[in-house]
N, C-alpha and C positions, 0 to 999 in steps of 0.2 A: 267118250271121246268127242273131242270139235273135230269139224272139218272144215275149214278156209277152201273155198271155193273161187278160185282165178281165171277168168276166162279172156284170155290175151291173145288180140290179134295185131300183129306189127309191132310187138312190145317190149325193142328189142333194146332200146335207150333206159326201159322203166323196170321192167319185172324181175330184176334183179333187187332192187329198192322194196319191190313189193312185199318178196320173198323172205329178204334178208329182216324185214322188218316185225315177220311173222318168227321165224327162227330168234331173233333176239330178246324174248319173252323173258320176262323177271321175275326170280318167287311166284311162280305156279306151280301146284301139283297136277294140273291138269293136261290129258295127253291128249295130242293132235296130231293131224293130218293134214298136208299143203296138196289139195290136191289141184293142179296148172291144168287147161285144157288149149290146147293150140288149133285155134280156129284157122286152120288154115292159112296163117301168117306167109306172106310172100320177102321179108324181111330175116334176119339173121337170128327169128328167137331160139332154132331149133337149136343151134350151134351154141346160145347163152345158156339154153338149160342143160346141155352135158355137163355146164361146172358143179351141178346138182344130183346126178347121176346117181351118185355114192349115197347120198342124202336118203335114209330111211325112213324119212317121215315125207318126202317128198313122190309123189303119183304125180309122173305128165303121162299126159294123153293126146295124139293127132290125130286131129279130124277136116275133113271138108269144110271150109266157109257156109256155115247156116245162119251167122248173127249169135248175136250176144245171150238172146232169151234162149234161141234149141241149145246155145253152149253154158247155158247154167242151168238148162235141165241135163244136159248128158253129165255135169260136174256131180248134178245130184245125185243121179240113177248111181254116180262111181262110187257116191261120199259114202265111207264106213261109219261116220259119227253119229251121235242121239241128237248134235246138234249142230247146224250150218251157220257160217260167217259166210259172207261175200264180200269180195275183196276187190276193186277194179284194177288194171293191171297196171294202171299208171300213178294209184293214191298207194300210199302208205297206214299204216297201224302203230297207238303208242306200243311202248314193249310195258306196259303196266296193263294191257287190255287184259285179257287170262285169267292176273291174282285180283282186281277189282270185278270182275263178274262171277269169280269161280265161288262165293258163297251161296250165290243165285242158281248156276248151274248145279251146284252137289243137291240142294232143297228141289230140284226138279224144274221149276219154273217155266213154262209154255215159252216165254217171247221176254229176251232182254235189250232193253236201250240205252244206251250212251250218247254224248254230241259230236258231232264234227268242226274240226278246224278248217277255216276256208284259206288253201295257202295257194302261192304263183306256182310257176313251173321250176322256180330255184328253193322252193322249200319257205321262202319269205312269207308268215302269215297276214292274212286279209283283214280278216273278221272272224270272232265266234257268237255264231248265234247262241240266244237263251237256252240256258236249260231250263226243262222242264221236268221235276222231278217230285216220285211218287214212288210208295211201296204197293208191295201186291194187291193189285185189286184183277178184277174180270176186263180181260181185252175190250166187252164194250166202253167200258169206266173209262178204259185206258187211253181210247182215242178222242172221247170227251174231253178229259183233262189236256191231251195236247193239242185239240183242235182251238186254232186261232192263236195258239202260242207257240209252236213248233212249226218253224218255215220246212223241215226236211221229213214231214213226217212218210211220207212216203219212200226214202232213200235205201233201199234195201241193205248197205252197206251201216248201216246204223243200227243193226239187229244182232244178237242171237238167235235163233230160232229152231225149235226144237222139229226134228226128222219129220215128224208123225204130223206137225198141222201144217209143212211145207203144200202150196198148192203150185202147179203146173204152171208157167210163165207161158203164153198164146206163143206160137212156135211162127216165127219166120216175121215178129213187127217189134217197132221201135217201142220205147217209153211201158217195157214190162213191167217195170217197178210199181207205175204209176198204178196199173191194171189189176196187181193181186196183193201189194203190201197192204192197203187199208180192210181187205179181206182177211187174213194172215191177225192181221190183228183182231177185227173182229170175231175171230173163231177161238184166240185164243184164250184156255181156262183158267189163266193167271199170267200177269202183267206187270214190270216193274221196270222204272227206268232209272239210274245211274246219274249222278251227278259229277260225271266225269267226261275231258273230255279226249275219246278214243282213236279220231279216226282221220285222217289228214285228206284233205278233198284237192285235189289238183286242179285248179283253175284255169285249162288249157287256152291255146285258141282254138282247136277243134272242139266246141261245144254242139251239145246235140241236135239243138237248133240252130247256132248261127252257123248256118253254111251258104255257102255261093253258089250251090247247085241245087236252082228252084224246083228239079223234080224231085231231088231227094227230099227236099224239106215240103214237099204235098205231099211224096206219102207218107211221111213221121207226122204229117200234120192226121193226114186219115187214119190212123193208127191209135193217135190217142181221143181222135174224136167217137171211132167205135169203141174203143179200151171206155171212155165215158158213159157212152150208152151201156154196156155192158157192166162194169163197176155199180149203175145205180140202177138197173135191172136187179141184177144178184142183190143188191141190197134191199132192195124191196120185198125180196120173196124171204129174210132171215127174220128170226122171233127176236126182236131188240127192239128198243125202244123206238115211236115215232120221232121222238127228240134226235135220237142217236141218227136217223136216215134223214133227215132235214141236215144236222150238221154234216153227213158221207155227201151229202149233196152239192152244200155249199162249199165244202175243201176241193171237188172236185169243178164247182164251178169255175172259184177262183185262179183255180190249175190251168184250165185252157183260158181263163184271159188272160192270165201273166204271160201267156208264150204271144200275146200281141205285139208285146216292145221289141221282140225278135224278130218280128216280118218285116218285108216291105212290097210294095208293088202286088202285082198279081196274085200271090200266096197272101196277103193281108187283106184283099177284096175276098177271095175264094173262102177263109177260114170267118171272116166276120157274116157272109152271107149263112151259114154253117150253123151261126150260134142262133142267128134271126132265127132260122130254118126251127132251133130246136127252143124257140122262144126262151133262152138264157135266163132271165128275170125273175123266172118263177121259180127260181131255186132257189134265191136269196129272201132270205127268213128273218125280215126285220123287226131287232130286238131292242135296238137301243137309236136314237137319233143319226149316228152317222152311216148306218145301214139300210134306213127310211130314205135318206138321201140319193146312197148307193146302186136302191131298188128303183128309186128314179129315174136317175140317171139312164141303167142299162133298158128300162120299161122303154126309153124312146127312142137308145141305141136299137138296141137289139130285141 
């Protein structure tokens, strides 16, 4: 069995879309489970999922506001499946997701990938990033291959993944994904990704970073900065290649300077004093000329 895992808080505009897009599944023989967890929603979801009530393949659950991570561990703890999808409550799912992994799924397979479409808030698409696509090899293989070609490799909503190598998302901080998906893969004993593309990403204006409220965005900012430290902690201490921890290094370096274009003012002096602090530059593993540059650069930045 899958289990679709929804953690919706105020979702009361989207999570019918979310839902309905799960339930509309084409040619699969494969059975699921929608299980919805309502973080404490102070908006009208409670009242949108009665129209679901009836719905046998549907589990809601209410709980207290704890954030996103404790509410896709409690999805987990509820999930009946061998394998997990997450679904955020405001993207959507093609309905061909199911019969294009379900060969993947019945063979067993640790950890399956697909790509995401980047669309607005009316459904309008943006952009689809590269796929990057591979048959089974070993999760280390697997994040070589999509390291430096796969902008979403961290997305947790880009996965299958099987019960048993799910690991715990840090309970009560922002940017979980960032902290245990390249884990998740490096543990997993077989790896394969999909040259399809499955998953619709909602390009809101509530993005995780751009917010207007400078305290919120310092502690998302200390969240993925320890999530960093600890990401190549744990990777340091796994039997993989040194190649493989050089590249965990640099996906994660580039991760916190990408969220520079997002700051400004006060949070952008706080986060760059931050990268000084953990001398940045020395993660970056210069392989080819524009990277020699690159290492430059940040050597006198940061």
């Amino acid at each position: 069995m899958i289990s679709f895992i929804i953690p919706a808080y105020n979702a009361e505009k989207t999570i019918e879309r979310a839902i309905n897009s799960i339930l509309n599944q084409k040619q699969s023989n494969l059975d699921y489970e929608v299980v919805v967890i309502n973080d404490g929603s102070k908006d009208h979801l409670d009242d949108i999922m009665k129209k679901f009530q009836k719905n046998e393949k549907i589990n809601y659950y209410i709980k207290k506001n704890t954030g996103v991570a404790d509410t896709r561990n409690y999805g987990v703890s509820k999930a009946k499946g061998d394998y997990i999808i997450f679904v955020d409550c405001d993207d959507y799912i093609s309905d061909t997701l199911l019969n294009d992994i379900e060969p993947y799924i019945n063979d067993g397979v640790d950890l399956i990938k697909w790509q995401a479409v980047l669309v607005d808030e009316n459904q309008n698409e943006l952009s689809r990033p590269d796929v990057v696509h591979f048959d089974k090899t070993k999760g280390e293989e697997g994040f070589n291959l999509l390291f430096g070609k796969d902008i979403l490799i961290d997305c947790l909503w880009n996965y299958a993944i099987k019960k048993n190598i799910m690991l715990e998302f840090p309970k009560g901080t922002y940017h979980e994904d960032f902290a245990i998906m390249p884990l998740i893969i490096l543990k997993a004993k077989n790896f394969v990704t999909i040259d399809k593309y499955e998953y619709y990403y909602v390009q809101s204006k509530n993005s995780i970073m751009r917010t207007l409220n400078k305290d919120k965005t310092r502690i998302k900012l200390k969240d993925k900065l320890n999530h960093f430290d600890n990401l190549l902690k744990k990777v340091g201490c796994m039997n993989i290649r040194n190649f493989t921890k050089e590249n965990v290094a640099i996906f994660a370096t580039n991760s916190l300077l990408a969220t520079i274009k997002d700051l400004n003012d006060e949070n952008k002096t706080f986060f760059e004093k931050e990268l000084k602090a953990r001398n940045i530059s020395r993660y970056i593993k210069p392989r080819n000329l524009k990277q020699i540059i690159k290492k430059i650069h940040l050597s006198i930045k940061y």
